[in-house]
Every structure is written in C-alpha cells, then in structure tokens.
C-alpha positions in Angstrom: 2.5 -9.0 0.4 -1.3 -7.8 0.1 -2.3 -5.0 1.2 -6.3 -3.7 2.4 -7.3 -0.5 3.0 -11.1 -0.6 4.5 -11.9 -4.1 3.0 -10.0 -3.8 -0.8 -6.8 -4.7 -2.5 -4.8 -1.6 -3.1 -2.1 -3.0 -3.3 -0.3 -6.4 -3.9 3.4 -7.5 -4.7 6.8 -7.9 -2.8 8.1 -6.1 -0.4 9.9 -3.4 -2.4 7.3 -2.8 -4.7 4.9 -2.4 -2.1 6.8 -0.3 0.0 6.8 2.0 -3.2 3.6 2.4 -4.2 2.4 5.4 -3.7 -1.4 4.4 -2.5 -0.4 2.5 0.0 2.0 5.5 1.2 -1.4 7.8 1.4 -3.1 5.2 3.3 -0.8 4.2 6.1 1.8 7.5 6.4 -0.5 10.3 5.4 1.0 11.1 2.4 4.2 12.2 3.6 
C-alpha cells in the first residue's frame, strides 16, 4: 500500500506497517 498526502509518498509498505506509522496516523486521524 502507498500512501499520498497532498501529492507525496509518506508512506509506503503493507498493510500493518502502514497502519503503524505514525505520519500517516497525523494525516488521516488527526493524531489521535
């Protein structure tokens, strides 16, 4: 899975790892 924020890669990986990272928590939930 790839992930785009605005036109970039922030992230990019499986599900899990994706899921975890903690970027692409701040972009789509906020943060929480």
């Amino acid at each position: 899975i790839t992930v785009m924020v605005n036109g970039s890669v922030i992230a990019s990986g499986t599900p899990e790892e994706v899921r975890n990272n903690a970027e692409v928590q701040a972009a789509y939930l906020g943060g929480h």
